[in-house]
N, C-alpha and C positions, 0 to 999 in steps of 0.2 A: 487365286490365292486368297485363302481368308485376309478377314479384315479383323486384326486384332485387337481387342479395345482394352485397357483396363483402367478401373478407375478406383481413385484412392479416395479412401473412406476412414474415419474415424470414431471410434466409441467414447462419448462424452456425459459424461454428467447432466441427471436434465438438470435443465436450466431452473425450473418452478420449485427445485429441490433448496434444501438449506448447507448451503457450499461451505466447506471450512477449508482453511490450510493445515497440512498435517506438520508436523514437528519441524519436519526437516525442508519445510515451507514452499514443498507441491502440494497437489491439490490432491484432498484426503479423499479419494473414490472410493472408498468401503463407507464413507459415512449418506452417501445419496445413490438412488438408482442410476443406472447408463442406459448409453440406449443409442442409436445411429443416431450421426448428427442431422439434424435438419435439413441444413446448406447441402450437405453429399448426397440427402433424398434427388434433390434435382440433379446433381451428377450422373446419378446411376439413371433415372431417368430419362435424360437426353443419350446417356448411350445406348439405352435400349430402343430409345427412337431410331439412333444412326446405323444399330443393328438390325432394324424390322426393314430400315428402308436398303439396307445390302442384298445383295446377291448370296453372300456370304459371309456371315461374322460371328465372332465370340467375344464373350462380354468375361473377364474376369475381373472380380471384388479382390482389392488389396488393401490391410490395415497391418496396422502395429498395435501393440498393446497387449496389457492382462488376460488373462483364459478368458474371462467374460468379455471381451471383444468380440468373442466368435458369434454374441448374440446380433453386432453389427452386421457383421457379414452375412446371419441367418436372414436375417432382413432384407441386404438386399437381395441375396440369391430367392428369395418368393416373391421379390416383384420381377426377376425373370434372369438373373445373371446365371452365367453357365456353373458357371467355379468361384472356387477364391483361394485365396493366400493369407495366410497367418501370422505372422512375424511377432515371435512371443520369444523372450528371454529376458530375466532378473536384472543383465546390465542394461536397459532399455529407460529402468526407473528416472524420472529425472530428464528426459533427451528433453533440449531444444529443439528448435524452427531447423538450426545446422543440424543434428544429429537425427533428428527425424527424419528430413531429404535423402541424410544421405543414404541409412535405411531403406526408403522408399525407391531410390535410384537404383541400388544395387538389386532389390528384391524384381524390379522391372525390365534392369537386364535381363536374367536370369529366367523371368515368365516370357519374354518377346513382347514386342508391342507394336504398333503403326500410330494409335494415337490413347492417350491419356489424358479423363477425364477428371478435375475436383472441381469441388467446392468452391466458393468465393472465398470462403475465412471457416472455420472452424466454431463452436456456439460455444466452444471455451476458452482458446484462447483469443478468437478472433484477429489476428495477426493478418492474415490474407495475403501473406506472401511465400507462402510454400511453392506456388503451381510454379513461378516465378525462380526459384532456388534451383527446383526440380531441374526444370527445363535447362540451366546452365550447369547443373550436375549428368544429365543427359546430349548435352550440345547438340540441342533440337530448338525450333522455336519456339517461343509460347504465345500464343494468343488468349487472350487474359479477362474475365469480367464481361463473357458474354449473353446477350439474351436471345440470342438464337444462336443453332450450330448447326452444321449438315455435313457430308463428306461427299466430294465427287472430285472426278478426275485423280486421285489420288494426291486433293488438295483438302484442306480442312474450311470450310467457308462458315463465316458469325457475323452477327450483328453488336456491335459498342453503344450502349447509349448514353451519352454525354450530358452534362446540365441543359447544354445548348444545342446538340444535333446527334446523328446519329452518324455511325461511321460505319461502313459494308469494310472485313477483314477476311485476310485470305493468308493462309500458310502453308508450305509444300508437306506432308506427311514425309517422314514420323514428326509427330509434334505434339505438344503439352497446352490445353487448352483450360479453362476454369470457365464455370457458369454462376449468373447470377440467382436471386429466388422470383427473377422475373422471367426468367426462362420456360415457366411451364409447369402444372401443379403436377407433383410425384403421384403413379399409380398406387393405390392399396393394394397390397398383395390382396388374391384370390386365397379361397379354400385352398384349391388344386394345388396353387402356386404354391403355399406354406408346406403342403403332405410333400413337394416333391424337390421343396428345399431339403426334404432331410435326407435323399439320398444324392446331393450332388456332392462331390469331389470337395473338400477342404486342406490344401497344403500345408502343412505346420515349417516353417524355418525358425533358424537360431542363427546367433551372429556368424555360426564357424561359419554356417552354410554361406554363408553371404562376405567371405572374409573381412570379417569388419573385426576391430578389436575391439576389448569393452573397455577402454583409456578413449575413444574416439566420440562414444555417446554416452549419452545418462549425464545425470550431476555431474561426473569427475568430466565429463566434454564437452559441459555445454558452455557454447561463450556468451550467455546469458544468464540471469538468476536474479533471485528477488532476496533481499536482502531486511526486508524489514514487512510484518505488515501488522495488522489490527483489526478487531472485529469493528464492524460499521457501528457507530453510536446508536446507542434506541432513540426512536422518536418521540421527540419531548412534548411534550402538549402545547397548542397554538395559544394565542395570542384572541380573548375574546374584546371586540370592542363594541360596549352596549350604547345604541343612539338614543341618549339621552339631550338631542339637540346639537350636541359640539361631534357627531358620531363623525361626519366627515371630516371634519379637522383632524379627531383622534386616529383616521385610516389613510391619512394624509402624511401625519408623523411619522406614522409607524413606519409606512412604506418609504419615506424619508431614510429613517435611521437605519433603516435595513439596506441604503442602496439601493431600492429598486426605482427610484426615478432620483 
C-alpha cells in the first residue's frame, strides 16, 4: 500500500519585503511579494527523502490561502511533489493558528494520509504551533521539531535536539511530525522539474467542500487578533563621542544612562 505523505505548506510574505498592516490590521499582502515559506522548504524536502527511500509513496502539497498561493504549491511540486491541494475561499481572510488547523485538518481527511509533514513555524507568523493543533484536530501523534525523520516499520522515527542532548523519537503512523532548518538543505528545483510542475494535478477546495462554515474561520472566528499596532520608529542618529581625552569617560556615561552596564 502506498505511503501517503502530505505536507502543509504556506505562502508568505518575503521577509526582506517592506511589511505593512492593512486596515483591518492583517497583514497587507498585495503590498510585498509572497513566495513558499522557507521553514516548509525543508518539509517538502524531507518528505521527498522519506518518499525516495519507500517502496511506494506520494507526496501531496497542501495550503490555504489567496490565488497567489498556488505559486507555493508551484514550487514545491518542481522540487518533486506529486500533487497539491488548494484551499482558497474569501471567508479564509483573517483565520487564526484555530481556524487554519482546522482547515488543514479537514482538507487532510479528505486527501488521506499516513503521515504529515510542516514546518517548525511559519516566516510570518512564526507561532510554531500548528503541527501541534493539527495533530489533536486529527487524534494522531505529533512528533515535533525534528532534525532528522525516516519512516520504517510503519512507525515515523526523528532525531530532537535539545540545548543539552539529543533525544531518538519514535511514533506509530498515521502521525503529524514538524522539521526544523537543521534538518537538511531544501533541493532547487531542476529545469525538468519546473516544465513538469505545470502539468501535475492542482485540487482547488472551498469551505462547502470541506463542511466548515465561514462563522468558524477568518476574523469573525478567530480567537485571536491584534488590536493595536504602529509603524516601527525611524532610526534616529547615534550618539557621536569625540576623544578629546575625557572620550572614555564620555562612553562610559553614556553606556551608563542607557542601562547598558
Amino acid at each position: 500500500m502506498s505511503l501517503r505523505i502530505v505536507v502543509c505548506v504556506k505562502y508568505v510574505p518575503d521577509a526582506t519585503g517592506d511589511r505593512h498592516f492593512a486596515e483591518d490590521l492583517t497583514t497587507a499582502r498585495d503590498a510585498v511579494d509572497g513566495l513558499l515559506s522557507e521553514l516548509d522548504e525543508y518539509a517538502v524536502e524531507q518528505a521527498l527523502q522519506i518518499a525516495e527511500a519507500a517502496d511506494d509513496a506520494e507526496v501531496t502539497v497542501l495550503t490555504m490561502g489567496p490565488e497567489d498561493a498556488r505559486d507555493a504549491l508551484r514550487k514545491a511540486l518542481s522540487m518533486g511533489a506529486d500533487k497539491a491541494v488548494h484551499v482558497e475561499d474569501d471567508a479564509l481572510h483573517g483565520s487564526d493558528v484555530m481556524g487554519t488547523s482546522l482547515v488543514l485538518a479537514r482538507a487532510i481527511e479528505r486527501t488521506g494520509y499516513d503521515l504529515v509533514v510542516c514546518g517548525m513555524a511559519s516566516t510570518d507568523g512564526t507561532m510554531g504551533v500548528l503541527p501541534a493543533i493539527l495533530a489533536e484536530r486529527l487524534g494522531v501523534p505529533q512528533v515535533t521539531l525534528l532534525s532528522e525523520v525516516a519512516v520504517a516499520g510503519g512507525n515515523v522515527l526523528g532525531r530532537w535536539d535539545g540545548d543539552t542532548a539529543s533525544e531518538r523519537v519514535e511514533a506509530q503512523l498515521p502521525a503529524v511530525v514538524s522539521v526544523t532548518d537543521q534538518s537538511g538543505e531544501a533541493r532547487y528545483p531542476s529545469f525538468k522539474g519546473i516544465m513538469a510542475a505545470k502539468k501535475k494535478p492542482v485540487e482547488s477546495l472551498e469551505l462547502s467542500d470541506l463542511g466548515i462554515d465561514a462563522g468558524e474561520v477568518g476574523l469573525a472566528g478567530a480567537r485571536t487578533a491584534v488590536e493595536e499596532a504602529a509603524e516601527r520608529p525611524a532610526r534616529s542618529a547615534g550618539t557621536i563621542v569625540k576623544d578629546e581625552g575625557e572620550g572614555g569617560k564620555q562612553l562610559a556615561a553614556f553606556l551608563a544612562e542607557s542601562k547598558f552596564i
